[in-house]
mmCIF file of the N, C-alpha and C atoms, coordinates in Angstrom:
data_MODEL
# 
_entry.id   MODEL 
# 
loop_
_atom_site.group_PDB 
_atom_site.id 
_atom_site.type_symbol 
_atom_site.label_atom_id 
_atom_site.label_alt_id 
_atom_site.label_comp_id 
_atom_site.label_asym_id 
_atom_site.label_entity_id 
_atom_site.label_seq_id 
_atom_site.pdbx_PDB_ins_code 
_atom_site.Cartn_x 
_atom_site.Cartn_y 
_atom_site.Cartn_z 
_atom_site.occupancy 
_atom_site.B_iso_or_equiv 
_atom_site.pdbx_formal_charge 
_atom_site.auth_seq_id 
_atom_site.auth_comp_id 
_atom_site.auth_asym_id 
_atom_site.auth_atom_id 
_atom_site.pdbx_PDB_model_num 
ATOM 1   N N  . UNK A 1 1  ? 98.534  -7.145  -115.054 1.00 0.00 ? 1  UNK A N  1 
ATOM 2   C CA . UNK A 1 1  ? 99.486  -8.094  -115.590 1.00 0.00 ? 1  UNK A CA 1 
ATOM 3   C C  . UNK A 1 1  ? 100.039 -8.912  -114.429 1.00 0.00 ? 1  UNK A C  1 
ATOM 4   N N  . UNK A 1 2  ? 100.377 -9.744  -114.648 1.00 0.00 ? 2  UNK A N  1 
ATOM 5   C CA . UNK A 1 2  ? 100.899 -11.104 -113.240 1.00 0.00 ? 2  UNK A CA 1 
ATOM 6   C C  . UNK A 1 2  ? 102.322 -10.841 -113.808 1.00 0.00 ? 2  UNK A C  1 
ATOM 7   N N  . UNK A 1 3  ? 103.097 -11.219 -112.714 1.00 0.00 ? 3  UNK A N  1 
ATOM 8   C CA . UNK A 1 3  ? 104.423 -11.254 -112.679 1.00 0.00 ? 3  UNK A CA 1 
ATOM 9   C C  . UNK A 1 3  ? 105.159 -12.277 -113.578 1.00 0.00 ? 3  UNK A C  1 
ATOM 10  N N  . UNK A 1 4  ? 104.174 -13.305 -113.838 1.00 0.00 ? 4  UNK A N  1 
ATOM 11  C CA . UNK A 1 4  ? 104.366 -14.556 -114.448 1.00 0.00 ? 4  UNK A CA 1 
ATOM 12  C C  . UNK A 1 4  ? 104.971 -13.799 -115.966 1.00 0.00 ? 4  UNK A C  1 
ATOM 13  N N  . UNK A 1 5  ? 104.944 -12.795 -116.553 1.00 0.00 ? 5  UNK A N  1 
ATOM 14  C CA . UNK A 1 5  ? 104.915 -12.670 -117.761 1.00 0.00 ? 5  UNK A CA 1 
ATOM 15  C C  . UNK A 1 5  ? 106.360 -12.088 -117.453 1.00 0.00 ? 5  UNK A C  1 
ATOM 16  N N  . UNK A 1 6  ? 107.005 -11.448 -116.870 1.00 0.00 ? 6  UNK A N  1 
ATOM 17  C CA . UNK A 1 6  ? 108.306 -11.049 -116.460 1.00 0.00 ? 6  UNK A CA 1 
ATOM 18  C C  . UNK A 1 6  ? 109.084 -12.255 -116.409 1.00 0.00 ? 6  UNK A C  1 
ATOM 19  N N  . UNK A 1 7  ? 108.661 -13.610 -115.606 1.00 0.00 ? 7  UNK A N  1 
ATOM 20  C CA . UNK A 1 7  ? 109.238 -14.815 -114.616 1.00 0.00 ? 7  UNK A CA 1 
ATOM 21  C C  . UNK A 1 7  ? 109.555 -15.230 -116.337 1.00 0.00 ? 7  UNK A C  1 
ATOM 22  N N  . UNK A 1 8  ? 108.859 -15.462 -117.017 1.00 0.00 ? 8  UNK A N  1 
ATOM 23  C CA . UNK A 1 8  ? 109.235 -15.926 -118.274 1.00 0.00 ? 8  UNK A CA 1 
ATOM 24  C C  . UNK A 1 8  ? 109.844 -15.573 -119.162 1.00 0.00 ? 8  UNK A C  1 
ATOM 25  N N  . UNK A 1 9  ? 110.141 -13.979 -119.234 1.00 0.00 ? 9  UNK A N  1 
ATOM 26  C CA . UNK A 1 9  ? 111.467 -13.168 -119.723 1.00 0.00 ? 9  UNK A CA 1 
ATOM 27  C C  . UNK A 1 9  ? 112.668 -13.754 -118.803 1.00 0.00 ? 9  UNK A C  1 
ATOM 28  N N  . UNK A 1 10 ? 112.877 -13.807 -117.911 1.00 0.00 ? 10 UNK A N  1 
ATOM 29  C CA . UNK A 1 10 ? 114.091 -13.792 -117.273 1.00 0.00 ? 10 UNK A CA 1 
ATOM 30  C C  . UNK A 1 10 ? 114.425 -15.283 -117.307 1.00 0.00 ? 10 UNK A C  1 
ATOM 31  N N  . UNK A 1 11 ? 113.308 -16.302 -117.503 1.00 0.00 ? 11 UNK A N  1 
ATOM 32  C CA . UNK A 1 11 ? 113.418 -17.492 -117.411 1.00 0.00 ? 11 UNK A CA 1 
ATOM 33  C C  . UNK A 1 11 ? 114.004 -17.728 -119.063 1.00 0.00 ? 11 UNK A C  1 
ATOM 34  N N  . UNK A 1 12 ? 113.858 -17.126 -119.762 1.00 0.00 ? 12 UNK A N  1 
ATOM 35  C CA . UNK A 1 12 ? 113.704 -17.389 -121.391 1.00 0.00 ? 12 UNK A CA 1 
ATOM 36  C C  . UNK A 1 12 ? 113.076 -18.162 -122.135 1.00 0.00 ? 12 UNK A C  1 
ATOM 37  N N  . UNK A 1 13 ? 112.225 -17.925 -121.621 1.00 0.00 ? 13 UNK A N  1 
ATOM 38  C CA . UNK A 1 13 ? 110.947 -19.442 -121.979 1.00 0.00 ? 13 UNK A CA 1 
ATOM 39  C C  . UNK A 1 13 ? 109.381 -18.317 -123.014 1.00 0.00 ? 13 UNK A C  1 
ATOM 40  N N  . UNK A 1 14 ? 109.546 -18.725 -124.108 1.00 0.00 ? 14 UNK A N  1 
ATOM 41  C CA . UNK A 1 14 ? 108.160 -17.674 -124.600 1.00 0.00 ? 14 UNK A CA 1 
ATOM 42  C C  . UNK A 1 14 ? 107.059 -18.474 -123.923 1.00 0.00 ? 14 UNK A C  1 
ATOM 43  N N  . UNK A 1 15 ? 105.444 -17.032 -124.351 1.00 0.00 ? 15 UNK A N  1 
ATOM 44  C CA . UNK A 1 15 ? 104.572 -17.983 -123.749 1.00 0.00 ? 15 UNK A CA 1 
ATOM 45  C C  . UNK A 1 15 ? 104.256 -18.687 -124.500 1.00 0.00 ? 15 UNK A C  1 
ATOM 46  N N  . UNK A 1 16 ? 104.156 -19.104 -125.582 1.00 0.00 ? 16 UNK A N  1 
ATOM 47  C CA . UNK A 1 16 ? 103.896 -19.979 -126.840 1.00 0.00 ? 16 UNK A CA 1 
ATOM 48  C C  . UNK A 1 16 ? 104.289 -21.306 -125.971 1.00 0.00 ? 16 UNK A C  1 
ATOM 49  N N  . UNK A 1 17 ? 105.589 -21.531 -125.554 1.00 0.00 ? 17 UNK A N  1 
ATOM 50  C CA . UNK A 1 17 ? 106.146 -22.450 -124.250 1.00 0.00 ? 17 UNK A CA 1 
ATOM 51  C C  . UNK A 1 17 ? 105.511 -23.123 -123.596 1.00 0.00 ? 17 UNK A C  1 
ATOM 52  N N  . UNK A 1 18 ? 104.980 -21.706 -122.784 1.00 0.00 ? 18 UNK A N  1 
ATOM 53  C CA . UNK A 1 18 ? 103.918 -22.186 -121.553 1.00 0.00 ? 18 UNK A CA 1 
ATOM 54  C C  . UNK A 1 18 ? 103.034 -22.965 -121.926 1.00 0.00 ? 18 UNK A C  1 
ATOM 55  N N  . UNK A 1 19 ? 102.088 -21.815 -123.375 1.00 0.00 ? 19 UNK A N  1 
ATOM 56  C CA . UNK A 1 19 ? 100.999 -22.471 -123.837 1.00 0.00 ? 19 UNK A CA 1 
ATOM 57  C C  . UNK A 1 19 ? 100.867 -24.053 -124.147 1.00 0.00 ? 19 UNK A C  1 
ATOM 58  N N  . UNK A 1 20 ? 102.033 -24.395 -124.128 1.00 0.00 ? 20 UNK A N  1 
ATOM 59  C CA . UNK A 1 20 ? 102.306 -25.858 -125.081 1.00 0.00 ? 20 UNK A CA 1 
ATOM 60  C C  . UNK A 1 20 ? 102.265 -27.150 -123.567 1.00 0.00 ? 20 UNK A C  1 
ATOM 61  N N  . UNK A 1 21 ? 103.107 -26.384 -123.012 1.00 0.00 ? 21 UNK A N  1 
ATOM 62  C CA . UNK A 1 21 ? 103.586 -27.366 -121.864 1.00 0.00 ? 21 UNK A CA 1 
ATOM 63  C C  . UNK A 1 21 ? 102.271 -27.083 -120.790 1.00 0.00 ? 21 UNK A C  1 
ATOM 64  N N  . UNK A 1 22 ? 101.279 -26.298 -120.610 1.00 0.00 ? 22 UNK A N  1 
ATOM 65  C CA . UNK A 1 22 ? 100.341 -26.343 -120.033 1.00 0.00 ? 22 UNK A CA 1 
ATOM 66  C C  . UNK A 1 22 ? 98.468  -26.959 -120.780 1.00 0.00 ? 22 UNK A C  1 
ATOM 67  N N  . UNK A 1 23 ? 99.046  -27.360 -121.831 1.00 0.00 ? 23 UNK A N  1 
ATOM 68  C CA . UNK A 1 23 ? 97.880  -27.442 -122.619 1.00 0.00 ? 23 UNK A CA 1 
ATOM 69  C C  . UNK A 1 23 ? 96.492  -26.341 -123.029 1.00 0.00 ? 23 UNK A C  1 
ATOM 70  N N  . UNK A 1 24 ? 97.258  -25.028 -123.019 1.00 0.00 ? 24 UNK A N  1 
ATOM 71  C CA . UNK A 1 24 ? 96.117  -24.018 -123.271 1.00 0.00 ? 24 UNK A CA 1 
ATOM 72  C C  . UNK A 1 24 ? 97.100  -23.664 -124.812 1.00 0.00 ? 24 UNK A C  1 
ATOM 73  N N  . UNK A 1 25 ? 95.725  -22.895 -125.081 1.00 0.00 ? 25 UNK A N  1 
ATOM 74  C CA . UNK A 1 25 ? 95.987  -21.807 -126.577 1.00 0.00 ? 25 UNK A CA 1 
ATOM 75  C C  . UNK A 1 25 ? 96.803  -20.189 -126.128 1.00 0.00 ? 25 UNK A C  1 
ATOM 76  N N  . UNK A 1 26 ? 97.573  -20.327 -127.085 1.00 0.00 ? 26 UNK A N  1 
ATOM 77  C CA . UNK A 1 26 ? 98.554  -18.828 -126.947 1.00 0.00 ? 26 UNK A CA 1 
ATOM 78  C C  . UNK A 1 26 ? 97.405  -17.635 -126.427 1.00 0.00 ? 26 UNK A C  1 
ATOM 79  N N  . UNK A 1 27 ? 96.469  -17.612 -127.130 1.00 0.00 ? 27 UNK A N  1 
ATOM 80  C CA . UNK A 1 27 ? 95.569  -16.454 -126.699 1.00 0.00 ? 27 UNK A CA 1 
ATOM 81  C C  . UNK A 1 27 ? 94.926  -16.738 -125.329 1.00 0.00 ? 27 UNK A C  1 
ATOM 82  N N  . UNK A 1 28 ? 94.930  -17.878 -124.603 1.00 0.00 ? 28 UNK A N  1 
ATOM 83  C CA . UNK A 1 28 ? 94.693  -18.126 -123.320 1.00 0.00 ? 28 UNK A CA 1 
ATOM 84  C C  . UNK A 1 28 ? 95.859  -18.016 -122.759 1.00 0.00 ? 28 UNK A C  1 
ATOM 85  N N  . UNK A 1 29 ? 97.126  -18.016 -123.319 1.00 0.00 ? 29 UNK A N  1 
ATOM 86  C CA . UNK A 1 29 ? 97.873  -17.553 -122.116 1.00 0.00 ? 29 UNK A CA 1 
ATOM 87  C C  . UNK A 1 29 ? 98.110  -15.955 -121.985 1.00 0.00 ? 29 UNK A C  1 
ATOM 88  N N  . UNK A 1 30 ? 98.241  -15.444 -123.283 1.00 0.00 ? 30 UNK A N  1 
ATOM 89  C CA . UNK A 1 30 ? 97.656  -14.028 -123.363 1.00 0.00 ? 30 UNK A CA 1 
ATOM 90  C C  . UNK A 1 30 ? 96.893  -13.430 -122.336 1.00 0.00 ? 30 UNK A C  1 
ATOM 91  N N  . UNK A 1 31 ? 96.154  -13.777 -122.510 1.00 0.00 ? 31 UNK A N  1 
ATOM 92  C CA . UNK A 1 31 ? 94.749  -13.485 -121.561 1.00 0.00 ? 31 UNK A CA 1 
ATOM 93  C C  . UNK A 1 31 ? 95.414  -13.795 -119.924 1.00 0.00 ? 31 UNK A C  1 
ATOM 94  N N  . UNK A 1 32 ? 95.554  -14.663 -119.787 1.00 0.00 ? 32 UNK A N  1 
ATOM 95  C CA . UNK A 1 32 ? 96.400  -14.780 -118.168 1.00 0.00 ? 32 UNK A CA 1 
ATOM 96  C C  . UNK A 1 32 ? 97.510  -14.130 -118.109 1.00 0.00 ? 32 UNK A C  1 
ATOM 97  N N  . UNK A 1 33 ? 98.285  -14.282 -118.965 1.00 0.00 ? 33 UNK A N  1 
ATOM 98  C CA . UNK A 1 33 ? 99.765  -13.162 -118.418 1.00 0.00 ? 33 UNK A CA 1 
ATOM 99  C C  . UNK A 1 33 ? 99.112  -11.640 -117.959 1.00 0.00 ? 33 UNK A C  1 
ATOM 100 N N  . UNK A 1 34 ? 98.897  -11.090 -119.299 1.00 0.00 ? 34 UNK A N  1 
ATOM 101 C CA . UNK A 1 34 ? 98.742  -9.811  -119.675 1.00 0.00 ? 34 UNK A CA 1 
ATOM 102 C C  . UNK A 1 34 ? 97.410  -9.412  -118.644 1.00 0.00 ? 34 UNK A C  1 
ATOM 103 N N  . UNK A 1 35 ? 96.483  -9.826  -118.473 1.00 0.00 ? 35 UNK A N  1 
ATOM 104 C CA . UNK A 1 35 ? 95.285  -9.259  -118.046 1.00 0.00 ? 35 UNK A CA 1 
ATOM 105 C C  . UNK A 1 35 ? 94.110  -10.174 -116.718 1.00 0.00 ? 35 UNK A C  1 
ATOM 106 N N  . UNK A 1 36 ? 95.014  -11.372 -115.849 1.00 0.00 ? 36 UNK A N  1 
ATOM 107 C CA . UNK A 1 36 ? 95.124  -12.075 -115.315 1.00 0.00 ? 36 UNK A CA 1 
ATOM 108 C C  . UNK A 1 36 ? 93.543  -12.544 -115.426 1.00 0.00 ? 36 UNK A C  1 
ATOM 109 N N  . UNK A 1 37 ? 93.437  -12.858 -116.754 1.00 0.00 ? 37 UNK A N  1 
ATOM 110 C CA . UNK A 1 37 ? 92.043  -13.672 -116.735 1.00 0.00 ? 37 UNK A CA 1 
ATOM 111 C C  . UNK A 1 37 ? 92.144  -14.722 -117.168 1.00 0.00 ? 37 UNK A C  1 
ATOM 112 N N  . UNK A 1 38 ? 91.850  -16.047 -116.179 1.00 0.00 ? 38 UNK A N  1 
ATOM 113 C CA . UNK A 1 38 ? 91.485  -17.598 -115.902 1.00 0.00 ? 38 UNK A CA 1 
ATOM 114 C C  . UNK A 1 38 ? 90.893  -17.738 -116.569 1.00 0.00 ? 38 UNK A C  1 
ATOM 115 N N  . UNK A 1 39 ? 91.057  -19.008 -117.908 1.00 0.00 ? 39 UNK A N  1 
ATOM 116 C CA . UNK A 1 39 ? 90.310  -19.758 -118.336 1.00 0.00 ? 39 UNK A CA 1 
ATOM 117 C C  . UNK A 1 39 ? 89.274  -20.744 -117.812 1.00 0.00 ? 39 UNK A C  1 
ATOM 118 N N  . UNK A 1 40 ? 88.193  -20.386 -117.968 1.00 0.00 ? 40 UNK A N  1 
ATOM 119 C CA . UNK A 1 40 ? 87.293  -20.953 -117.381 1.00 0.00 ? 40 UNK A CA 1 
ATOM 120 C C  . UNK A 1 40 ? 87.023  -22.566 -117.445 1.00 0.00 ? 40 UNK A C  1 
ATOM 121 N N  . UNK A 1 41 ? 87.683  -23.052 -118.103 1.00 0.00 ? 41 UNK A N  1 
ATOM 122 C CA . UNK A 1 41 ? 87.409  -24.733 -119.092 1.00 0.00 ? 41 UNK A CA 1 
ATOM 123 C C  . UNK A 1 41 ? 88.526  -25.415 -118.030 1.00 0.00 ? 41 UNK A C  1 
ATOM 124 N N  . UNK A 1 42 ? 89.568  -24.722 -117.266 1.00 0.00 ? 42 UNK A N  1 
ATOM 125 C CA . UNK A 1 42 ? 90.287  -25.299 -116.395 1.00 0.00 ? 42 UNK A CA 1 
ATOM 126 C C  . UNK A 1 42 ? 89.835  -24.755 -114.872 1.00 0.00 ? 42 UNK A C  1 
ATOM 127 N N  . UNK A 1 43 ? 90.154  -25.941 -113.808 1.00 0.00 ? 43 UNK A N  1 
ATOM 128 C CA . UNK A 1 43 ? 90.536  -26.055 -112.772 1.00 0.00 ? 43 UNK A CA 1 
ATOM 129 C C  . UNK A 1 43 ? 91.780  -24.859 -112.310 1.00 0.00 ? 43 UNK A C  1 
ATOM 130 N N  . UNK A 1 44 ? 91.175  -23.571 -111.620 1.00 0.00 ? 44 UNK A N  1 
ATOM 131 C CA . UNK A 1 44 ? 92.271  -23.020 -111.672 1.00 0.00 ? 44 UNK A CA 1 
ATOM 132 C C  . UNK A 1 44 ? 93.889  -23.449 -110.721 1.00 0.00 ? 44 UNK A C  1 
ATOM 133 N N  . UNK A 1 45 ? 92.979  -24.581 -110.023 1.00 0.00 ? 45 UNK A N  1 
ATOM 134 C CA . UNK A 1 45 ? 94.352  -24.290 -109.567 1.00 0.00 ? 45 UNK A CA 1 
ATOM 135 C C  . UNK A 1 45 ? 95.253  -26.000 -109.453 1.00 0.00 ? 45 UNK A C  1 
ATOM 136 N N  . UNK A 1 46 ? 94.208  -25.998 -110.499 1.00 0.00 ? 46 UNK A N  1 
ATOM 137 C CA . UNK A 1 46 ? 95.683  -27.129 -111.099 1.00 0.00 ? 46 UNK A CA 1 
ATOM 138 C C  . UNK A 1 46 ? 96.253  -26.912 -112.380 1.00 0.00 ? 46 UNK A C  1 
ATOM 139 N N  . UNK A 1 47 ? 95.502  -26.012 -112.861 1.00 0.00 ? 47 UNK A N  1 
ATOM 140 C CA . UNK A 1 47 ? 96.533  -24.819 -113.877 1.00 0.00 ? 47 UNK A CA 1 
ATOM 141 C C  . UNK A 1 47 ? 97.484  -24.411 -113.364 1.00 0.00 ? 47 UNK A C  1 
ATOM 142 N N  . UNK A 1 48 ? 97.302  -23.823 -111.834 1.00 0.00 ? 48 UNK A N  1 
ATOM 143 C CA . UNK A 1 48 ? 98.287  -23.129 -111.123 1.00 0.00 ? 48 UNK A CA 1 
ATOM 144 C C  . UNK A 1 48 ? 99.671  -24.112 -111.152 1.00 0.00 ? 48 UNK A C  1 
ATOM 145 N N  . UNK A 1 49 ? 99.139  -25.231 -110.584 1.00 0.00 ? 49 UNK A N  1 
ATOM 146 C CA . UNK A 1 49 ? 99.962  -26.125 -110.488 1.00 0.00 ? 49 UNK A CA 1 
ATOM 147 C C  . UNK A 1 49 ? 101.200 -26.840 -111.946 1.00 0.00 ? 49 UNK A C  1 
ATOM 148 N N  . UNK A 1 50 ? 99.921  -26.888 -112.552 1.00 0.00 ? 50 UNK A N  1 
ATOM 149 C CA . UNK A 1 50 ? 101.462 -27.412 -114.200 1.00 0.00 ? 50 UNK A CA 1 
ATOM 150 C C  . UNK A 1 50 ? 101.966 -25.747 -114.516 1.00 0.00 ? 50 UNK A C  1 
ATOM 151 N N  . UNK A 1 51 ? 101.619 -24.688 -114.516 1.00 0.00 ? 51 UNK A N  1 
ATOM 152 C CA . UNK A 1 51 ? 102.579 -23.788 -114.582 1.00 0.00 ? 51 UNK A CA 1 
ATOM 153 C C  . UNK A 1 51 ? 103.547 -23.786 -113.679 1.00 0.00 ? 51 UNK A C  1 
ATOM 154 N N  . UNK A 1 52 ? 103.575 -24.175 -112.675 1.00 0.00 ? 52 UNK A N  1 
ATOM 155 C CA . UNK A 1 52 ? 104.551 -23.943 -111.150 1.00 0.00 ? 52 UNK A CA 1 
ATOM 156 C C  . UNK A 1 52 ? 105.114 -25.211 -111.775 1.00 0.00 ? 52 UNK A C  1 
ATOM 157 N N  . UNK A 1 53 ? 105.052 -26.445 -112.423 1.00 0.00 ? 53 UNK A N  1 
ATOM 158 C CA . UNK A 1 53 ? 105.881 -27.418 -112.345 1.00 0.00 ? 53 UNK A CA 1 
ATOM 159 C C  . UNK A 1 53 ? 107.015 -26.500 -113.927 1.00 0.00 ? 53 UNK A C  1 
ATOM 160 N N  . UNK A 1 54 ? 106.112 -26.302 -114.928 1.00 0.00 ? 54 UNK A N  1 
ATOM 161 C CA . UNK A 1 54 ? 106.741 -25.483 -115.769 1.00 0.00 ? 54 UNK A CA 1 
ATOM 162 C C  . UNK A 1 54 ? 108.079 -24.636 -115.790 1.00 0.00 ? 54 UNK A C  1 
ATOM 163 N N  . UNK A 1 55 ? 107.664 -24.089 -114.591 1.00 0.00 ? 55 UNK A N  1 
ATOM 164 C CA . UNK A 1 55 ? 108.490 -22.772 -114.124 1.00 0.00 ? 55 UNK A CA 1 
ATOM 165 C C  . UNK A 1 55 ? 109.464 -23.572 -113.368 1.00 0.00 ? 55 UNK A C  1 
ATOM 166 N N  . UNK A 1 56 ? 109.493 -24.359 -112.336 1.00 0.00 ? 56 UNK A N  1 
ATOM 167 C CA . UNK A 1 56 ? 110.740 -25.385 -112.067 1.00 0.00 ? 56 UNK A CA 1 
ATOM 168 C C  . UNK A 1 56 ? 111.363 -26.128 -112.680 1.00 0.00 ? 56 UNK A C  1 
ATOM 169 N N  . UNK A 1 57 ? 110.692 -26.703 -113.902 1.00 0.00 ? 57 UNK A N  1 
ATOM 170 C CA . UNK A 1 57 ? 111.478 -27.387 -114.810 1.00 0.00 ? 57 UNK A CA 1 
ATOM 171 C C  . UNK A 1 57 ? 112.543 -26.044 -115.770 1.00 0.00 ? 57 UNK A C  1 
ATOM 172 N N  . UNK A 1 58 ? 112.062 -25.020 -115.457 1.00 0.00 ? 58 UNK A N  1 
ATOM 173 C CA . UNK A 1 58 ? 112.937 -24.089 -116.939 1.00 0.00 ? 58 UNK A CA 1 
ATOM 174 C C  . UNK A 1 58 ? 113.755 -23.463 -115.577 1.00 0.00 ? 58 UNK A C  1 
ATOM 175 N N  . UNK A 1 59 ? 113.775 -23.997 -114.186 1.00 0.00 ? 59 UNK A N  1 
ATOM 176 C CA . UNK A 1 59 ? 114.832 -23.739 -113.289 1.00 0.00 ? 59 UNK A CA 1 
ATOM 177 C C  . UNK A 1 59 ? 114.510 -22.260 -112.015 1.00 0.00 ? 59 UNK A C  1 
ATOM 178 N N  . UNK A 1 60 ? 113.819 -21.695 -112.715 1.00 0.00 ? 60 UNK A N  1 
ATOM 179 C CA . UNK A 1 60 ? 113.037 -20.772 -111.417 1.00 0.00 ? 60 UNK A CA 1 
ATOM 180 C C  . UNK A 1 60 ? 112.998 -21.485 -110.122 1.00 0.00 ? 60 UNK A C  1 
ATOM 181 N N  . UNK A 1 61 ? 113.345 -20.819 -109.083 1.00 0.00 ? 61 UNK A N  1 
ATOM 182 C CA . UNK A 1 61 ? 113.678 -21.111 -107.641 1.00 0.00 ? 61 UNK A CA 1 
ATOM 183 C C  . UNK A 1 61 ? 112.029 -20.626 -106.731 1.00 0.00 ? 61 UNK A C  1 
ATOM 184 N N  . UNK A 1 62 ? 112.236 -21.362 -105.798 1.00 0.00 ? 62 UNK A N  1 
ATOM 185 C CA . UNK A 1 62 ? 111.136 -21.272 -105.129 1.00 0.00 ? 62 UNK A CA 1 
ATOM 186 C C  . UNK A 1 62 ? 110.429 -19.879 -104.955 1.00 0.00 ? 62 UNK A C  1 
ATOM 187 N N  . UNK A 1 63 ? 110.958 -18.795 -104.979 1.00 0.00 ? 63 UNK A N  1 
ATOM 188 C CA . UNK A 1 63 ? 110.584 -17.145 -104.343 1.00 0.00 ? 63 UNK A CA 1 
ATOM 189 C C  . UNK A 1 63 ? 110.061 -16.752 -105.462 1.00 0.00 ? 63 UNK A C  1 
ATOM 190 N N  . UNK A 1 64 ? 111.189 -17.231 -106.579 1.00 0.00 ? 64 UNK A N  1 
ATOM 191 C CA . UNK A 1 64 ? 110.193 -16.920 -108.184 1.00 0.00 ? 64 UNK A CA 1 
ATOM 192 C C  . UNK A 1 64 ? 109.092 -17.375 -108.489 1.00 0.00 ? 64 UNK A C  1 
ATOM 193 N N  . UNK A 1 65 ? 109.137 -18.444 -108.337 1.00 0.00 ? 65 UNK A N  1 
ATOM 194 C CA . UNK A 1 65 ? 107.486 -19.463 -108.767 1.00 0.00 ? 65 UNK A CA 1 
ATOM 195 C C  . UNK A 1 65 ? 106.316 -18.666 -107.074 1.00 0.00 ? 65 UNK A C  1 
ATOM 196 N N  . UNK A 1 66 ? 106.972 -18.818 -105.947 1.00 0.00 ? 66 UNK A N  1 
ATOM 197 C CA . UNK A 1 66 ? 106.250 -18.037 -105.029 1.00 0.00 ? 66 UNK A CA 1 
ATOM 198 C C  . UNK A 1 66 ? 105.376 -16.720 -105.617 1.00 0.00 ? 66 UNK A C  1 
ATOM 199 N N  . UNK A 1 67 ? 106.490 -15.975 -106.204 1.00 0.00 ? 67 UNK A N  1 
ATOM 200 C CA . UNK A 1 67 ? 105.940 -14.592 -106.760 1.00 0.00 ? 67 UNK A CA 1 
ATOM 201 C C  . UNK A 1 67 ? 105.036 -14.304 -108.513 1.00 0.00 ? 67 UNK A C  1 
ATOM 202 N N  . UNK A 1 68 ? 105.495 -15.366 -108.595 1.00 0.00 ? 68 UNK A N  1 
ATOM 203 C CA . UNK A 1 68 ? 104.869 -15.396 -110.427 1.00 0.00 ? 68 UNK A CA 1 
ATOM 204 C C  . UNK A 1 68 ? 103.376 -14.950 -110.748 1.00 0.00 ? 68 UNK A C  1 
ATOM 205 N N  . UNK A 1 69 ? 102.199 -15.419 -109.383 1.00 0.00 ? 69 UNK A N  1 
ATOM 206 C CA . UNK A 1 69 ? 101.058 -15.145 -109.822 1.00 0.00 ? 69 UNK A CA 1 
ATOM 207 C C  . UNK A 1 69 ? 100.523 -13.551 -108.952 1.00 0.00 ? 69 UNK A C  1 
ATOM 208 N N  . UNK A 1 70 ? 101.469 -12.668 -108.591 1.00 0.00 ? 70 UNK A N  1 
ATOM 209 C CA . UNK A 1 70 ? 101.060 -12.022 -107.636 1.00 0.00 ? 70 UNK A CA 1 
ATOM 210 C C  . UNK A 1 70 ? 101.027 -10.767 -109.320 1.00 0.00 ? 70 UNK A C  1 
ATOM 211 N N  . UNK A 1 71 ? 100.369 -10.054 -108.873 1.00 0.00 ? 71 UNK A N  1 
ATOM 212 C CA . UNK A 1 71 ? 99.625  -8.690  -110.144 1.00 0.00 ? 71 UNK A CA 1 
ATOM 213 C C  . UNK A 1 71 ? 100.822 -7.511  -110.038 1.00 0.00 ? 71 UNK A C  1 
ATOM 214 N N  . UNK A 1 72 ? 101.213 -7.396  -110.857 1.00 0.00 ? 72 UNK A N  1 
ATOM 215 C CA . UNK A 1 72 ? 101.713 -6.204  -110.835 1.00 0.00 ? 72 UNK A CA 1 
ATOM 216 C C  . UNK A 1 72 ? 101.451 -4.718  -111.973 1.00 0.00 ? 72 UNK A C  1 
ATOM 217 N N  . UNK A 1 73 ? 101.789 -3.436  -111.675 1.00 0.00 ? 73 UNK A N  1 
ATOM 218 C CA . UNK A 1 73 ? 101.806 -2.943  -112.536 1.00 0.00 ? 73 UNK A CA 1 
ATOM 219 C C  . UNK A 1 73 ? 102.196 -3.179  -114.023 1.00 0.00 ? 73 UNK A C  1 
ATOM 220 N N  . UNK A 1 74 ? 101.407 -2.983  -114.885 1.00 0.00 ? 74 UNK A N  1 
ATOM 221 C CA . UNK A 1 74 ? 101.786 -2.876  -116.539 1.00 0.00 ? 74 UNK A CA 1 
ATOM 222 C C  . UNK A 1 74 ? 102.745 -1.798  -116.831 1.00 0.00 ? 74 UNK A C  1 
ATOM 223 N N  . UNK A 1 75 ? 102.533 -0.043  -115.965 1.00 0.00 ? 75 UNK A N  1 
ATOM 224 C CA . UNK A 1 75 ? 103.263 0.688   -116.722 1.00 0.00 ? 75 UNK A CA 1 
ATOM 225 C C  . UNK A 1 75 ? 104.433 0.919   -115.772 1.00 0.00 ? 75 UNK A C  1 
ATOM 226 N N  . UNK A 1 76 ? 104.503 0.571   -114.754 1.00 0.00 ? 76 UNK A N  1 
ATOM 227 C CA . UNK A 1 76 ? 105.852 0.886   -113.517 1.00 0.00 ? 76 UNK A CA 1 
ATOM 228 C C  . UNK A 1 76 ? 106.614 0.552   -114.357 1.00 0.00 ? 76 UNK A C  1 
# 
């Protein structure tokens, strides 16, 4: 799981959100939060990029958006 799925609890933003404001399908963001698998039909890392603008627009600070794509445990 990526941290990104936490950053968006605390941010209060669902991923339905993300999905919208990044132009993917809920089950593609699914798939990236939960199990950090890249849609293949995008550029990953200008995906990277409109999520990081995402995450600054809903006010996340630099260390947050820094940390959003790093993996973390599911059951910790």
């Amino acid at each position: 799981m990526l941290k990104l799925k936490e950053v968006l609890v605390d941010l209060n933003a669902a991923q339905e959100d993300l999905a919208q404001a990044v132009d993917l399908s809920c089950m593609a963001v699914v798939h990236l939060v939960d199990h950090n698998l890249w849609p293949g039909s995008f550029d990953r890392k200008s995906l990277e990029g409109r999520i990081v603008r995402f995450l600054a627009q809903r006010g996340a600070n630099v260390h947050v958006i820094g940390s959003a794509f790093e993996e973390v445990d599911a059951d910790a």
